[in-house]
C-alpha positions as CSV (number, residue, x, y, z in Angstrom):
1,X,0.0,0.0,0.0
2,X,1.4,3.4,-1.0
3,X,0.0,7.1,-0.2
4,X,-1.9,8.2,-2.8
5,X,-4.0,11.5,-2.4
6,X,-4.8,14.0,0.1
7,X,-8.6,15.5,-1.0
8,X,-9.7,18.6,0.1
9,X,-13.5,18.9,0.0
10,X,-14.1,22.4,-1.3
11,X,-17.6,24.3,-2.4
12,X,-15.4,25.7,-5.3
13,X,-13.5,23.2,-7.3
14,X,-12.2,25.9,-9.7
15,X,-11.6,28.6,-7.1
16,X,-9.1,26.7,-4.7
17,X,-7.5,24.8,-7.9
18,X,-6.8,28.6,-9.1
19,X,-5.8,29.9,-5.5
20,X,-3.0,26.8,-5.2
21,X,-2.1,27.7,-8.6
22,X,-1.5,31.3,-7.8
23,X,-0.2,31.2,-4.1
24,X,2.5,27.9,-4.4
25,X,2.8,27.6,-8.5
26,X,1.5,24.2,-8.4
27,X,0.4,23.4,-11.9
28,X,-3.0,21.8,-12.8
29,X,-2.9,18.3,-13.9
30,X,-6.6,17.7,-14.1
31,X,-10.3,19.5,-14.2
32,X,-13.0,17.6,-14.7
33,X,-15.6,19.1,-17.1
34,X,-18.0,19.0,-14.6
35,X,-15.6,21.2,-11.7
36,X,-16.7,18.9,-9.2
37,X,-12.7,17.0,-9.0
38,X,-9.3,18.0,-9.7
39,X,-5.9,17.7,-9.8
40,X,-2.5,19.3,-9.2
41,X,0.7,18.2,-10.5
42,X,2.4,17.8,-6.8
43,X,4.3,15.2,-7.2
44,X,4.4,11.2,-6.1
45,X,1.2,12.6,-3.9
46,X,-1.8,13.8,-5.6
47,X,-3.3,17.2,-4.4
48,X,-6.8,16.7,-5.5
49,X,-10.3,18.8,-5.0
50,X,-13.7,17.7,-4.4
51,X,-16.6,19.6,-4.6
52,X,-18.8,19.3,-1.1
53,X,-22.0,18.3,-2.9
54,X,-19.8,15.8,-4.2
55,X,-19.0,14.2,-0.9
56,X,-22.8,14.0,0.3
57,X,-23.3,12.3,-3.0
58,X,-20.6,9.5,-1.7
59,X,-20.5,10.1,1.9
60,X,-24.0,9.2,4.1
61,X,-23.4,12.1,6.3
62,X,-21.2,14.6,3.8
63,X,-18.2,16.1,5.1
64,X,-18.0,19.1,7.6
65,X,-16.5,21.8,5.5
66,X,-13.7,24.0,6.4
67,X,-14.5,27.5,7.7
68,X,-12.3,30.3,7.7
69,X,-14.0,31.8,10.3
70,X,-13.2,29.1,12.7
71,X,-9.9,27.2,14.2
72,X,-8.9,24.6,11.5
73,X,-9.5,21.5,11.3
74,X,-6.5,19.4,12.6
75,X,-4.5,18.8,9.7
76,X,-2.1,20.2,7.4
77,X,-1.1,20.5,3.9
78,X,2.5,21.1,4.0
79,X,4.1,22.5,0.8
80,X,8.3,23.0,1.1
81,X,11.1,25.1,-0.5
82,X,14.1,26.4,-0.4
83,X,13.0,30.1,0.8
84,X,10.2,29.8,2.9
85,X,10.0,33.8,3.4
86,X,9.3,34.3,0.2
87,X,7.1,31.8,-0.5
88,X,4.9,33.1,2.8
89,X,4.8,36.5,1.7
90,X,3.5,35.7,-2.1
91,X,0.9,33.4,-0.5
92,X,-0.4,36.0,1.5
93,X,-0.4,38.7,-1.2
94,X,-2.4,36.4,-3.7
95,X,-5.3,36.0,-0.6
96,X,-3.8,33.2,1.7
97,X,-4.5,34.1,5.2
98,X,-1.6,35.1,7.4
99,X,-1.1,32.5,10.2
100,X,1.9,32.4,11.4
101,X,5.3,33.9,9.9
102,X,8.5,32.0,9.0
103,X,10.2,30.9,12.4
104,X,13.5,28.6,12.4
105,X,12.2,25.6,15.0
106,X,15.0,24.0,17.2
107,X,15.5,21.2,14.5
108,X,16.9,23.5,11.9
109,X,13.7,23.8,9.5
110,X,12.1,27.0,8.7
111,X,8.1,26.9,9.0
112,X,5.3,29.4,8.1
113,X,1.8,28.9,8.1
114,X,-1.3,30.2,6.3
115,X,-4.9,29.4,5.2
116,X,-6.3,29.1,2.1
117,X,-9.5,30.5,0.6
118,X,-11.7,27.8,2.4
119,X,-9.7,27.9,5.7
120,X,-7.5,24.9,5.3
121,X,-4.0,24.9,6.9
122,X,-1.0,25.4,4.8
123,X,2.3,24.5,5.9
124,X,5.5,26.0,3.9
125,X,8.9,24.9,5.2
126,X,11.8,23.8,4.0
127,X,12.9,20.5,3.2
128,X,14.2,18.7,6.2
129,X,17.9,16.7,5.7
């Protein structure tokens, strides 16, 4: 068994595809005709999007959606790079929500947080050794 996909559940399929596209230059892999699914290029992990109506369609009980107006949920996307300040500061100027800014942690990595248009949580850090 292998990781495959991490699926964010969003009410805009096309809206967060653009945002990732925008605020970490992820390139799109895949949008389904529909924009109910899909796809960055991100890798050996797929970054995919699901629209919420979507989920209650597969789902008995849906999915509780993100909310930026509330803490986030508890889990990450984490996104790394070489220069984490930059990459921070272009997220938050292309509408990423500040969370917390570029801080060297006691294991040598850089780390920044933000949250996307629906409120998920974005880590950006460099790679660790």
């Amino acid at each position: 068994m292998k990781f495959a996909y991490t699926i964010l559940y969003v009410p805009d399929v096309t809206r967060s595809l653009a945002f990732y596209e925008a605020a970490f230059g992820l390139q799109r892999r895949f949008l389904y005709e529909s924009g109910m699914y899909a796809e960055l290029d991100t890798g050996v992990t797929t970054l995919a999007f699901v629209n919420t109506d979507l989920a209650k369609a597969s789902l008995p009980d849906g999915v509780q959606p993100s909310d930026p107006a509330r803490p986030p949920a508890a889990f990450e996307i984490a996104f790394s790079t070489a220069d984490v300040p930059a990459a921070y500061e272009h997220a938050v100027s292309v509408g990423a929500a500040a969370v917390a800014a570029p801080k060297t942690k006691p294991w040598g990595q850089t780390v920044a947080y933000v949250r996307d248009l629906d409120g998920n949580l974005v880590e950006i850090c460099t790679p660790m050794a």
